[in-house]
BALOGU-123729 format. One record per residue: residue number from 1; x, z, y of N, C-alpha, C in turn. Coordinates in nm, 4 decimals. Each point is the difference from the previous one (the first is absolute). Layout:
REM BALOGU-123729
R num      n_u      n_w      n_v     ca_u     ca_w     ca_v      c_u      c_w      c_v
R NUM        X        Z        Y        X        Z        Y        X        Z        Y
...
REM end
This chain:
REM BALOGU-123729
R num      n_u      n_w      n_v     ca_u     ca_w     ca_v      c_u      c_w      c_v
R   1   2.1111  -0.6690   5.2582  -0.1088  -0.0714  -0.0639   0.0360  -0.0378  -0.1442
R   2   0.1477  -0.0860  -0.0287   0.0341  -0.0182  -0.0665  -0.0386   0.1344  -0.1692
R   3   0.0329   0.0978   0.0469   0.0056   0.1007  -0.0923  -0.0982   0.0946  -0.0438
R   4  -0.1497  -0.0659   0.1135  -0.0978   0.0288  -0.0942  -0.0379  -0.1100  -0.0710
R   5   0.0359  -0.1066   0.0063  -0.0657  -0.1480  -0.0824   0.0744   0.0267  -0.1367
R   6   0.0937   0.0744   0.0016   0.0556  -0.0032  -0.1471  -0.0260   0.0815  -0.0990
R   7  -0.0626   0.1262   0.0255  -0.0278   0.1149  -0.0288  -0.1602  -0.0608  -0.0671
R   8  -0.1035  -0.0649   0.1290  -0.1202  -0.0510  -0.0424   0.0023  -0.0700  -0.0812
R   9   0.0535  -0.1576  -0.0093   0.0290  -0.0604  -0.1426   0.0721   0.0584  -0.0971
R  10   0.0693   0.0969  -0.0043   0.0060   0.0485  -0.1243  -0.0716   0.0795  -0.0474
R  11  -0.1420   0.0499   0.0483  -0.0676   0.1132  -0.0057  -0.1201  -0.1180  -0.0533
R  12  -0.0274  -0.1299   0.0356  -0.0755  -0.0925  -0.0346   0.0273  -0.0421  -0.1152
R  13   0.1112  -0.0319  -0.0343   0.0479  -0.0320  -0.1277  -0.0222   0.0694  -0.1002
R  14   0.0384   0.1270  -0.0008  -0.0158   0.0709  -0.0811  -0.2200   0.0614  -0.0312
R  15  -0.0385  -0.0152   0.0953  -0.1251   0.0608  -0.0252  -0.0767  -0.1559  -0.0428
R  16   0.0801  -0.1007  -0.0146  -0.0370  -0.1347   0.0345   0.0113   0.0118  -0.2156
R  17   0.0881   0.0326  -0.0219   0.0476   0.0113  -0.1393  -0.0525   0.1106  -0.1228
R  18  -0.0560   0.0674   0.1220  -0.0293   0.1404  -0.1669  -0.1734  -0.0730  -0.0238
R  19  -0.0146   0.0787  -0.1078  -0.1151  -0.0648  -0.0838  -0.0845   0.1264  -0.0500
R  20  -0.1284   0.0095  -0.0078  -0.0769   0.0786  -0.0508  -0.0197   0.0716  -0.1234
R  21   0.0894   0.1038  -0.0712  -0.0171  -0.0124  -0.1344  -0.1305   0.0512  -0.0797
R  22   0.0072  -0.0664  -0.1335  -0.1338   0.0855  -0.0486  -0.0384   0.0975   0.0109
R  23  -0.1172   0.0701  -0.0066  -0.0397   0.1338   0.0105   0.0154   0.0058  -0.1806
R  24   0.0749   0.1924   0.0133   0.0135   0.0388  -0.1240  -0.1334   0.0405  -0.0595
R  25  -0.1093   0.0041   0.0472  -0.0902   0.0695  -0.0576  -0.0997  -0.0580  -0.0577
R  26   0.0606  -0.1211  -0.0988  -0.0765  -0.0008  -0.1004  -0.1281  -0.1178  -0.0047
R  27  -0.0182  -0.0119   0.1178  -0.0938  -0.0790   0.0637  -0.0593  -0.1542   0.0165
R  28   0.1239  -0.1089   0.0062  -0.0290  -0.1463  -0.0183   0.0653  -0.0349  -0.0940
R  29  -0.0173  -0.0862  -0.0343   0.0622  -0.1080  -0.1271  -0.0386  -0.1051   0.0077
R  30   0.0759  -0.1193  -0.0909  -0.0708  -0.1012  -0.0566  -0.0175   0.0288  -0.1647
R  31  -0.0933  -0.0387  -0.0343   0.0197   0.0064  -0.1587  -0.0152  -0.1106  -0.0328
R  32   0.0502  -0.0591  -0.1398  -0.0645  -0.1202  -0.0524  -0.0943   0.0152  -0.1359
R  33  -0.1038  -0.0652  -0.0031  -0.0770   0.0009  -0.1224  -0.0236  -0.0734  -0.0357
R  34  -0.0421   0.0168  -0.1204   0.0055  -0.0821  -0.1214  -0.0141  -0.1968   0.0427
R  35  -0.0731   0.0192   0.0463  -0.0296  -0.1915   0.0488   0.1422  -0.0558   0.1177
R  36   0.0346   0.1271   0.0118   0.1481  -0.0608   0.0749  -0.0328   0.0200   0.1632
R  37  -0.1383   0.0240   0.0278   0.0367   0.0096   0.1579   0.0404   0.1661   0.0013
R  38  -0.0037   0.0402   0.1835   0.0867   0.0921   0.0311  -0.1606   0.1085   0.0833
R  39   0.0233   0.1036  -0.0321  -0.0734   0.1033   0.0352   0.0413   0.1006   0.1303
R  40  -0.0429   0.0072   0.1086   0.0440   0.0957   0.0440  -0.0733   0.1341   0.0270
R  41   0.0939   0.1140  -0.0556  -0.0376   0.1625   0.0149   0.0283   0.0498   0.1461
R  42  -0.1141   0.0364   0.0118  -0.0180   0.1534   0.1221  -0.0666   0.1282  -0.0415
R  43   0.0239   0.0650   0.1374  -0.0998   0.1011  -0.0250  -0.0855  -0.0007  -0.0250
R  44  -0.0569  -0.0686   0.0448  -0.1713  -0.0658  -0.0308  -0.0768  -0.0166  -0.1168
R  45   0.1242  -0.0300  -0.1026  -0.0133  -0.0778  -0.1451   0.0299   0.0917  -0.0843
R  46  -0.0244   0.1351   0.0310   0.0238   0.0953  -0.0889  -0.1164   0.0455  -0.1262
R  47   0.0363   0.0781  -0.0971  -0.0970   0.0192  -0.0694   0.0251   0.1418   0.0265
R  48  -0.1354   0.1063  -0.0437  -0.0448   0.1252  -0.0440   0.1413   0.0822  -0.0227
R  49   0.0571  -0.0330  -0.0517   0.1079   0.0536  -0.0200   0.1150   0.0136   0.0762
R  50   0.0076  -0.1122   0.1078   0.1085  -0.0016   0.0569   0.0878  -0.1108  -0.0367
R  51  -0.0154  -0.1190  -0.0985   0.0830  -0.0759  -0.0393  -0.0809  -0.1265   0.0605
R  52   0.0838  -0.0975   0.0396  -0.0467  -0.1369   0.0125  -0.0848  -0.0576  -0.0803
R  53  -0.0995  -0.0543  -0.0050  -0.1008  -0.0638  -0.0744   0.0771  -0.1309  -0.0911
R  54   0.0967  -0.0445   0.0389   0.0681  -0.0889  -0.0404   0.0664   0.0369  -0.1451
R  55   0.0042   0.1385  -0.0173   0.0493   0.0801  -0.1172  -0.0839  -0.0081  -0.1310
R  56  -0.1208   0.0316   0.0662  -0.1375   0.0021  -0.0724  -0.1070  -0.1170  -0.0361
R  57  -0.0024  -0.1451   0.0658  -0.0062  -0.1059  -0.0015   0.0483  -0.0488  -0.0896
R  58  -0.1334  -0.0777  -0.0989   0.0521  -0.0724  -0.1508   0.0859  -0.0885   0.0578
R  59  -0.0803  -0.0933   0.1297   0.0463  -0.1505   0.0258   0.1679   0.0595   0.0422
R  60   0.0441   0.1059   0.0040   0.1687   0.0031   0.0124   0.0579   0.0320  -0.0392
R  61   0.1221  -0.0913  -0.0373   0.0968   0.0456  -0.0765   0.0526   0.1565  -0.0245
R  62  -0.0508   0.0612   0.1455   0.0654   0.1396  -0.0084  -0.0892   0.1041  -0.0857
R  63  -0.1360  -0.0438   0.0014  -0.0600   0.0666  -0.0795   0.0484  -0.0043  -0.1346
R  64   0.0923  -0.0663  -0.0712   0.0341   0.0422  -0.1150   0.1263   0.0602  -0.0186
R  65   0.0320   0.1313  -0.0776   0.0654   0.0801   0.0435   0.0536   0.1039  -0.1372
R  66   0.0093  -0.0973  -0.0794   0.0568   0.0479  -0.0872   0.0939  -0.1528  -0.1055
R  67   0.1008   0.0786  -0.0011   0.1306  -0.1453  -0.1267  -0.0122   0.0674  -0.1113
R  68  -0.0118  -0.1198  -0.0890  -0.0039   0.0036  -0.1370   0.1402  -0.0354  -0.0642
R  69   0.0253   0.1069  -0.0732   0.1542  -0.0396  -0.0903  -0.0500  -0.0249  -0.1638
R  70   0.1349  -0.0473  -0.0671  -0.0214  -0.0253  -0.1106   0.0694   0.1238  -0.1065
R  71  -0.0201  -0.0008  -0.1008   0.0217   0.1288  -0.0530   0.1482   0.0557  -0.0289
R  72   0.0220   0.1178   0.0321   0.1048   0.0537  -0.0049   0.1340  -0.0771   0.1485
R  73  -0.0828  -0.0555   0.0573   0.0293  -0.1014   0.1494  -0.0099   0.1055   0.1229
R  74   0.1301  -0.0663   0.0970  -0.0308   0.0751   0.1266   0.0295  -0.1125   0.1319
R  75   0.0252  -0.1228  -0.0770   0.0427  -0.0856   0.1085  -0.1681  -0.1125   0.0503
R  76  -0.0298   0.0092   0.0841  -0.0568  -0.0498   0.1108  -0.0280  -0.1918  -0.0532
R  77  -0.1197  -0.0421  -0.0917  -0.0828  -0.0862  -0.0294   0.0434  -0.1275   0.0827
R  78   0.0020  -0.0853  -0.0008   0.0143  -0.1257   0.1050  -0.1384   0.0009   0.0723
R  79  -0.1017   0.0119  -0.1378  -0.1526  -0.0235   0.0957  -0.0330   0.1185   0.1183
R  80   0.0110   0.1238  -0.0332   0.0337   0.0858   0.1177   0.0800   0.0073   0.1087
R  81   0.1097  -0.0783   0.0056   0.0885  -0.0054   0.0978  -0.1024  -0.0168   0.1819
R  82  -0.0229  -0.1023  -0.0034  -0.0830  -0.0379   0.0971  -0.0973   0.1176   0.0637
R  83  -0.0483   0.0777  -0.0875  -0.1028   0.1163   0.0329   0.1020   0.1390   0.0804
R  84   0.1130  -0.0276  -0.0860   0.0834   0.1265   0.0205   0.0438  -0.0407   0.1749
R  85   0.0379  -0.1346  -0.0362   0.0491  -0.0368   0.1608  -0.1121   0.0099   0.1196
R  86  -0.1272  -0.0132  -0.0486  -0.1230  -0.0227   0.1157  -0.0081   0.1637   0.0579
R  87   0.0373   0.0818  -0.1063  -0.0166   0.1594   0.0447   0.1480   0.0397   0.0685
R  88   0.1017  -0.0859  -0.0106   0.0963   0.0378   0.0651   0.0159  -0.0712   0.1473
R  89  -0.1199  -0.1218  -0.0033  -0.0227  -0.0433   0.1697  -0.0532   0.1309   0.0321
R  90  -0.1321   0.0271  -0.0689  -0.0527   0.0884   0.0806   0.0450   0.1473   0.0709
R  91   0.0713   0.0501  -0.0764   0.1023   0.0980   0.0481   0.1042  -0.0375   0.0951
R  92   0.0661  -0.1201   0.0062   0.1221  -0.0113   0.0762  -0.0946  -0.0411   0.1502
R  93  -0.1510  -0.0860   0.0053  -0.0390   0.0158   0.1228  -0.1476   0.1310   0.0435
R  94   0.0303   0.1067  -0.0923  -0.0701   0.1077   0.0157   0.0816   0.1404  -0.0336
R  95   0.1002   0.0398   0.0996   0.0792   0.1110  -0.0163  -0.0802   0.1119  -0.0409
R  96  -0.0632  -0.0121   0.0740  -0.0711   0.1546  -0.0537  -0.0767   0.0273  -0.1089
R  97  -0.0407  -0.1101  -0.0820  -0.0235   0.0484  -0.1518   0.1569   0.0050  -0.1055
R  98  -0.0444   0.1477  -0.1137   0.0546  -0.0289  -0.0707  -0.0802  -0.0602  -0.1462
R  99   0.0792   0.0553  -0.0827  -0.0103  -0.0463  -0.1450  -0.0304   0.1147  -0.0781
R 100  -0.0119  -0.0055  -0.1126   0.0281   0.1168  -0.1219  -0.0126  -0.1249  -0.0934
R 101   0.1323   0.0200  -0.1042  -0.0254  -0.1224  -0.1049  -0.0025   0.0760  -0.1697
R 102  -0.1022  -0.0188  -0.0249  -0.0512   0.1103  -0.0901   0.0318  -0.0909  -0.1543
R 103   0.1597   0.0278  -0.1093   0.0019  -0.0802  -0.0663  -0.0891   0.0671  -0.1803
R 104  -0.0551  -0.0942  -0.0288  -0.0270   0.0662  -0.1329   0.0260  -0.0949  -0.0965
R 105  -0.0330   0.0802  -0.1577   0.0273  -0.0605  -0.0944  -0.1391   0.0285  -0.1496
R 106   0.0239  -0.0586  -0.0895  -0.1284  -0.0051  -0.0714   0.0726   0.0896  -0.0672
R 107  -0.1217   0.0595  -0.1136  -0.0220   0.1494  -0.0935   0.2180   0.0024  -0.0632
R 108   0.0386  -0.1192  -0.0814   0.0414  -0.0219  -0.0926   0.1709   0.0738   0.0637
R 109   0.0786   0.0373  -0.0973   0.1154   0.0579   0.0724  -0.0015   0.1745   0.0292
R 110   0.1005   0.0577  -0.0089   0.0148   0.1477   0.0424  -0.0371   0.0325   0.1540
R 111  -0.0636   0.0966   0.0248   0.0230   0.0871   0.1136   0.0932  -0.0962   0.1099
R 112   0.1218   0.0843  -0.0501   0.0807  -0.0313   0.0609   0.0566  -0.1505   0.0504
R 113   0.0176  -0.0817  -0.1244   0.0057  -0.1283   0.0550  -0.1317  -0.0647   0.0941
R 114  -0.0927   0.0189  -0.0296  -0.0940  -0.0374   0.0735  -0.0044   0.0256   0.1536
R 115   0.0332   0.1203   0.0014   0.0371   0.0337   0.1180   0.0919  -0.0576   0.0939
R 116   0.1162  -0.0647  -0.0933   0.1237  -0.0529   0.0760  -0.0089  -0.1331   0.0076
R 117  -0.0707  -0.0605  -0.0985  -0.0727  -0.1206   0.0510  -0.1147  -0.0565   0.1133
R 118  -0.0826   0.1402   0.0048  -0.0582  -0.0476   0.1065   0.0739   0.0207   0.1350
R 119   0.0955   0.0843   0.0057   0.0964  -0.0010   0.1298   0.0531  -0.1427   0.0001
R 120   0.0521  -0.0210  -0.0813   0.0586  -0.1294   0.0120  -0.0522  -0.1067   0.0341
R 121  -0.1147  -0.0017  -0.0321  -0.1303  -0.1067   0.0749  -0.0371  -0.0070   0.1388
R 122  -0.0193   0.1679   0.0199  -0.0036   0.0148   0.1246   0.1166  -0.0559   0.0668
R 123   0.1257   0.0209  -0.0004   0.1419   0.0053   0.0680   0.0063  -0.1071   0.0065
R 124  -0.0343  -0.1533  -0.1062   0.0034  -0.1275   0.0402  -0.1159  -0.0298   0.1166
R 125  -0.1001   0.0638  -0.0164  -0.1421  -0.0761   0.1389   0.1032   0.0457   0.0937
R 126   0.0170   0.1158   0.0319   0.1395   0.0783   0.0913   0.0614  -0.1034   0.0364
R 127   0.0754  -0.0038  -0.0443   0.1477  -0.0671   0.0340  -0.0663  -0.1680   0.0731
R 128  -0.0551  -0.0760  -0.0815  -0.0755  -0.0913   0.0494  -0.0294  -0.0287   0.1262
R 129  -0.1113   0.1115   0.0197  -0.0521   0.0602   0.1108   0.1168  -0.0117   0.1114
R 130   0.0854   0.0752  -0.0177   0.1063   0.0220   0.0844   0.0784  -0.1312   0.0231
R 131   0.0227  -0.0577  -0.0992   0.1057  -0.1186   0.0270  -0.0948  -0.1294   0.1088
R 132  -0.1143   0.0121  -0.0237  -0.0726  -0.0618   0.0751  -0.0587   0.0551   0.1366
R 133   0.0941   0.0880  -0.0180  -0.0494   0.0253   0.1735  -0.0560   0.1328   0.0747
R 134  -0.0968   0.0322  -0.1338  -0.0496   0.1474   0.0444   0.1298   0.1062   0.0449
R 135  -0.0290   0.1180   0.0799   0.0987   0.0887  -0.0077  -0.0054   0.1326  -0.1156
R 136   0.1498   0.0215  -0.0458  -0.0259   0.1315  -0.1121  -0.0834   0.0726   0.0347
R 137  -0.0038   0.0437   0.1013  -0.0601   0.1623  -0.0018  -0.1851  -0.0757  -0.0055
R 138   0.0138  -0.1237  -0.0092  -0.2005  -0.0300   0.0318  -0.0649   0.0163  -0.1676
R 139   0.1328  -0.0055  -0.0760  -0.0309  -0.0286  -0.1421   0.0130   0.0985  -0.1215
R 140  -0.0490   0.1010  -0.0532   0.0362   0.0744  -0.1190  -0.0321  -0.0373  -0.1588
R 141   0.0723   0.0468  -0.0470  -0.0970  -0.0202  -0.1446   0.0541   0.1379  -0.0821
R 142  -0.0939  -0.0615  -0.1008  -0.0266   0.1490  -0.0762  -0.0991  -0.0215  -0.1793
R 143   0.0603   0.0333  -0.0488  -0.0437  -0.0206  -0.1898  -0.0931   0.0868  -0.0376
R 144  -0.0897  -0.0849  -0.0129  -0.1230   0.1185  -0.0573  -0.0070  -0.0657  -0.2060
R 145   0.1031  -0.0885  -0.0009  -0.0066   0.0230  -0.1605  -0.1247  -0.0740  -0.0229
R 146  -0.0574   0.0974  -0.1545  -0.1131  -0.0370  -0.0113  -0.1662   0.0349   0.0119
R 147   0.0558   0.1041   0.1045  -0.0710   0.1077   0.0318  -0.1079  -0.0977   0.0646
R 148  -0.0107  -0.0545   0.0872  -0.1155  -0.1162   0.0906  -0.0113  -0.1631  -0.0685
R 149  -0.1195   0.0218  -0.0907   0.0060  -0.1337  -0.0727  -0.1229  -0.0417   0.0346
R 150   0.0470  -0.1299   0.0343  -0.1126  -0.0985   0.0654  -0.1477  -0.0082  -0.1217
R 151   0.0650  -0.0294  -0.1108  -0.0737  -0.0295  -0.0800   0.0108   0.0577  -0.1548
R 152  -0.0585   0.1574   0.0029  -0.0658   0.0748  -0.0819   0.1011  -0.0357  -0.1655
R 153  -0.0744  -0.1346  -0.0093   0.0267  -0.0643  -0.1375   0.0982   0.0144  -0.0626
R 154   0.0328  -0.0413  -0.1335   0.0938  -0.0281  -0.1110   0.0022  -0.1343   0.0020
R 155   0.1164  -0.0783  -0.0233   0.0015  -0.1129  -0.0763   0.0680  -0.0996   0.1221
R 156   0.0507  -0.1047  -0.0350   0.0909  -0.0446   0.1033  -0.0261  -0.0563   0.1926
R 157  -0.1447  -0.0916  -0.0373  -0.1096  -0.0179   0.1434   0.0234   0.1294   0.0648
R 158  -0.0165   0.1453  -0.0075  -0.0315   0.1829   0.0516   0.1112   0.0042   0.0546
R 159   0.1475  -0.0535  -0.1047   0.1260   0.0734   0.0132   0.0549  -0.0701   0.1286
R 160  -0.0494  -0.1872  -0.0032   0.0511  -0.0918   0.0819  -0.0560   0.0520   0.1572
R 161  -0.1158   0.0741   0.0046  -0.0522   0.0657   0.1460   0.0657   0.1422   0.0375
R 162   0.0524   0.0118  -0.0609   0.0809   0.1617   0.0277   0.1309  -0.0179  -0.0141
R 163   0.0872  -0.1255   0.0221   0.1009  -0.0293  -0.0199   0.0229  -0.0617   0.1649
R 164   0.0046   0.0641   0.0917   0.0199  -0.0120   0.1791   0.0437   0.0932   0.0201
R 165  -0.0097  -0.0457   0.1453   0.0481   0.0699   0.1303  -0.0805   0.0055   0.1231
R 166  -0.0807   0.0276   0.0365  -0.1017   0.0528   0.0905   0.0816   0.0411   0.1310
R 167  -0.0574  -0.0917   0.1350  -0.0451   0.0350   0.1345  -0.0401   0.0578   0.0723
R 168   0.0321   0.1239   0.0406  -0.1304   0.0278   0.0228   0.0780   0.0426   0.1719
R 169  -0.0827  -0.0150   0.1160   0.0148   0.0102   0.1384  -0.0492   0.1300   0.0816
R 170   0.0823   0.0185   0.0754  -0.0176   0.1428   0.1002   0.0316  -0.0655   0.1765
R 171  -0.1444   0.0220   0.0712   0.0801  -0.0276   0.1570   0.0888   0.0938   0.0093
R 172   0.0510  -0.0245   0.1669   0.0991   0.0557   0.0499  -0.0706   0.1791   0.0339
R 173  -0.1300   0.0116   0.0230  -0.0702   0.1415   0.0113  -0.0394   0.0377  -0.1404
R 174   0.0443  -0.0087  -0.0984  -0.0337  -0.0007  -0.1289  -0.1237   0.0108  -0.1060
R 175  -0.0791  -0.0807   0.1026  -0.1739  -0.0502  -0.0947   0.0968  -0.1618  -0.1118
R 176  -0.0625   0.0353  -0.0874   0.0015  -0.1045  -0.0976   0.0108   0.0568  -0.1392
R 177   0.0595  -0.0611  -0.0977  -0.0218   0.0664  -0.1082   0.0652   0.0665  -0.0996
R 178   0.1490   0.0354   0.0585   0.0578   0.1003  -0.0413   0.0426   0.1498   0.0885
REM end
């Protein structure tokens, strides 16, 4: 008798102890927005595309999705910090989206530097991203220079909107927008 009672409580214990883990696919979250309460994503709450509505939603923080640097800058704003971190909840409790972090830079500057600046923009949302939680492989980036400018214009207001780093999200079946 003795030696099935020991076998059972340890078979209790242990099934007594494991825990449910998240599903990788992309699916629940909490988010927080802008007024500070907490949002939660499902399937349900999807948009047209395949991305959480929570993405696309003024009232949330996640809807904004692009950091602003200062010129000839690649380090990460104080006032952005907070935004960078709300997209790195959302990834660390939504495995199955990734990222694409699309860095650019305004007209002014060579080719080439432009180019290596907007990597570098990108590589800080990156790294960020990562130190807060997301996993590498959820996160890429990539320098489009000055090739994708927000804002057309000349003159410093044009240059100050094309001086980011852009968000942009893919589910885990790859609807979204890269």
């Amino acid at each position: 008798m003795n030696k099935l009672i020991i076998p059972a409580l340890l078979s209790a214990l242990i099934l007594g102890c494991t825990t449910t883990p998240l599903p990788e696919d992309g699916t629940r979250a909490e988010v927080e927005t802008r007024d500070g309460s907490v949002t939660r994503v499902d399937a349900s709450n999807l948009d047209a595309s395949g991305l959480p509505k929570a993405l696309t939603d003024p009232a949330n923080k996640l809807s904004q999705r692009s950091i602003y640097f200062d010129l000839d800058r690649y380090e990460i704003k104080a006032e952005f910090q907070d935004l960078v971190a709300a997209h790195a909840r959302f990834l660390v409790d939504n495995r199955g989206f990734k990222v694409l972090i699309q860095g650019n830079t305004d007209e002014r500057g060579s080719r080439e530097y432009n180019l290596s600046l907007g990597q570098k923009r990108a590589d800080a949302v990156k790294r960020s991203l990562v130190l807060l939680g997301a996993r590498e492989d959820q996160v890429e980036s990539v320098s489009l220079g000055e090739e994708k400018p927000k804002n057309p214009g000349t003159g410093e207001a044009a240059w100050a909107e094309n001086r980011r780093a852009d968000i942009l999200y893919r589910a885990a079946d790859g609807r979204g927008e890269f």
